[in-house]
VOMARMI-386509 format. One record per residue (C-alpha): z negated, x negated, y negated; residue number from 1; chain. Coordinates in steps of 0.1 Angstrom, whole numbers, plus 5000, padded with zeros to 4 digits. Each point is the difference from the previous one (the first is absolute). Layout:
REC      Z      X      Y   num   cadena
REC      Z      X      Y   NUM        A
...
***
This chain:
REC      Z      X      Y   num   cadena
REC   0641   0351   7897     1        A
REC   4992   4966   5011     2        A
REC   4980   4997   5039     3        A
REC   4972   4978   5009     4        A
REC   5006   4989   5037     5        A
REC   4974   5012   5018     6        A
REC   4988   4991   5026     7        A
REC   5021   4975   5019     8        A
REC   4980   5009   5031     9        A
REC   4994   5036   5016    10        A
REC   5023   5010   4975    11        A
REC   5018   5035   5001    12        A
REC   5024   4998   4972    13        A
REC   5007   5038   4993    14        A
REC   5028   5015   4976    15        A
REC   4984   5018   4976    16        A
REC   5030   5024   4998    17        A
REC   4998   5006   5036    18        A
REC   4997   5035   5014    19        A
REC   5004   4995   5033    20        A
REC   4967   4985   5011    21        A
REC   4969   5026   5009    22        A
REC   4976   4982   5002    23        A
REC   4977   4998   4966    24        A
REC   5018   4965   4985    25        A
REC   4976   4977   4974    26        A
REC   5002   4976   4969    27        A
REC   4982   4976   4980    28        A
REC   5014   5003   4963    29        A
REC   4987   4966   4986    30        A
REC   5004   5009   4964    31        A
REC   5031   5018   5000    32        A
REC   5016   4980   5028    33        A
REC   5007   5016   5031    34        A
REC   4986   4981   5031    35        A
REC   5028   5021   5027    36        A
REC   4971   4996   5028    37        A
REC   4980   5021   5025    38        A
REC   4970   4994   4975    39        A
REC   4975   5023   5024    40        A
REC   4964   4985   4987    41        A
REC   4993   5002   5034    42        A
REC   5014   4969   5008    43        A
REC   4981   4966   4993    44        A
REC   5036   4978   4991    45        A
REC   4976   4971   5016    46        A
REC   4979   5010   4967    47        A
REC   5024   4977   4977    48        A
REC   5012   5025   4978    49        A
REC   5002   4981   4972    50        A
REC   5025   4976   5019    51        A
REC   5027   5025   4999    52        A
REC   4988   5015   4966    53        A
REC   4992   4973   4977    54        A
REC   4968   5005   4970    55        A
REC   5007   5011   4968    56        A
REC   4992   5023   4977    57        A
REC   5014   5031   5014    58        A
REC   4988   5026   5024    59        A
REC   5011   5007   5037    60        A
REC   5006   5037   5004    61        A
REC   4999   5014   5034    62        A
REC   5024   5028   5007    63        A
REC   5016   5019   5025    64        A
REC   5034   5017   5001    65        A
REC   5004   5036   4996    66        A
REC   5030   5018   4990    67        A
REC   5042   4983   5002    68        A
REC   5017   5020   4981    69        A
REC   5044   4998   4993    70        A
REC   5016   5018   4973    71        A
REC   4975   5020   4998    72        A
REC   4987   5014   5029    73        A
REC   4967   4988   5018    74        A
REC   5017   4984   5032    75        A
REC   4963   4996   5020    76        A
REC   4967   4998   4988    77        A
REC   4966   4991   5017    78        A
REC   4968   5010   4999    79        A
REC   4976   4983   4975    80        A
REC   4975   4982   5028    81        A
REC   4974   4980   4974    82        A
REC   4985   5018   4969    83        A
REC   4967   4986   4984    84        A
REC   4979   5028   4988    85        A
REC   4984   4978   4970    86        A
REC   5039   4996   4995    87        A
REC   5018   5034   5009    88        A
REC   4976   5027   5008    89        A
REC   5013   5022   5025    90        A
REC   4972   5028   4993    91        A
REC   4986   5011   4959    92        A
REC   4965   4989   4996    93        A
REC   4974   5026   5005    94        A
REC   4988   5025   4969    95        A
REC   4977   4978   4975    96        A
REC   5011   4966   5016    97        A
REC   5020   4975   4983    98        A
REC   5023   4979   5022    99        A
REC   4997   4970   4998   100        A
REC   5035   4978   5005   101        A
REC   5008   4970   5004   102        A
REC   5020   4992   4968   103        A
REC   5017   4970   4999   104        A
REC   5012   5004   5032   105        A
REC   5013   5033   4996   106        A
REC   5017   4986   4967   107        A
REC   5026   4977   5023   108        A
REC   4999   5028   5033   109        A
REC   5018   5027   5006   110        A
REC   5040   5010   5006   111        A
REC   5027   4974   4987   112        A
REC   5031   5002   5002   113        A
REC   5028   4975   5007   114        A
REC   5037   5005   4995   115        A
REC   5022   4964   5001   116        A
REC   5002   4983   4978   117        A
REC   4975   5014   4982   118        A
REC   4962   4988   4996   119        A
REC   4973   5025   5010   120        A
REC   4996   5031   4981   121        A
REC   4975   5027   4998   122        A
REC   4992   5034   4995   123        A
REC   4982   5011   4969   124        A
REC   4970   5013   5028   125        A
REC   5008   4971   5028   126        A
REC   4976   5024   5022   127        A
REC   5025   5023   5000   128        A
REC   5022   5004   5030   129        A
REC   5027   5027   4985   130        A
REC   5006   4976   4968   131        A
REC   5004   4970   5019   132        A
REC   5025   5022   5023   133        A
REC   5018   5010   4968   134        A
REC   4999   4968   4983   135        A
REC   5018   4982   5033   136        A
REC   5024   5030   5003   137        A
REC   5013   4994   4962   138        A
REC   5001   4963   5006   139        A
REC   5015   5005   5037   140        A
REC   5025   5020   4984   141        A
REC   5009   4974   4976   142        A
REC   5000   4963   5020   143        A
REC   5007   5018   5038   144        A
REC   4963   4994   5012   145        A
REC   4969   5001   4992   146        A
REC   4965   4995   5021   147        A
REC   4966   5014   4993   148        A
REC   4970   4980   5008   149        A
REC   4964   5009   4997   150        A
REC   4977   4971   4991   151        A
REC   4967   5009   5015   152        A
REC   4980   4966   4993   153        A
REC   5005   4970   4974   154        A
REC   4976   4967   4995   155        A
REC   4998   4971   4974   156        A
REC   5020   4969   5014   157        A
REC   4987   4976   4975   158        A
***
């Protein structure tokens, strides 16, 4: 999997294999390169995104980490922080109302999984936390490691 270096400044250039941090970790997947940086939207990167990730025709998926797993076994998860209701409802619409989602976004969100050197790969139902468990277990098993991430928001970067 190739990386996009991002950005040069305020960068926090995480392992995406790496358990041992607790605090909720971040990436920008521009297309289906990894950025490995502290990606919290919350940050203004002096507003020049596009410095760091050039246009094309790909999307930027925003993501944050949630499971390691080894051979295996989960080594740490974290809690899921951002879900987007028109994205990931957390609740079933009401009796006699239709919910109404979001669906091109929720067509690139949702659990990925990432096992070196492998692209990203998805469960059949990328909403689906056990699968995407199970999916980076089988592969964990197979390459030594494996990371789920949960992409909770994506844009055009066209």
């Amino acid at each position: 999997m190739d990386y996009l270096p991002y950005p040069p400044v305020e960068a926090d250039r995480i392992d995406p294999f790496d358990s041992e941090r607790t605090d909720p970790q971040y990436v920008i997947f521009g297309g289906h390169r990894l950025t490995h940086a502290f990606a919290d939207r919350a940050k203004v990167y002096d507003g020049h995104l596009s410095t760091w990730i050039p246009m094309g025709y790909k999307i930027l998926r925003y993501a944050q980490k949630a499971a390691v797993l080894r051979h295996g076994d989960v080594v740490r998860q974290w809690p899921v922080l951002h879900r987007n209701p028109r994205v990931d409802p957390t609740e079933p619409a009401a009796a006699g109302t239709t919910l109404m989602l979001d669906n091109w976004l929720r067509s690139v969100c949702g659990y990925v999984v990432m096992a070196p050197p492998a692209a990203l790969t998805a469960p059949e139902d990328a909403y689906d936390h056990s699968s995407a468990l199970a999916m980076a277990a089988a592969a964990s098993r197979k390459e030594g490691r494996a990371v789920v991430w949960y992409v909770y928001d994506a844009e055009n970067w066209h």
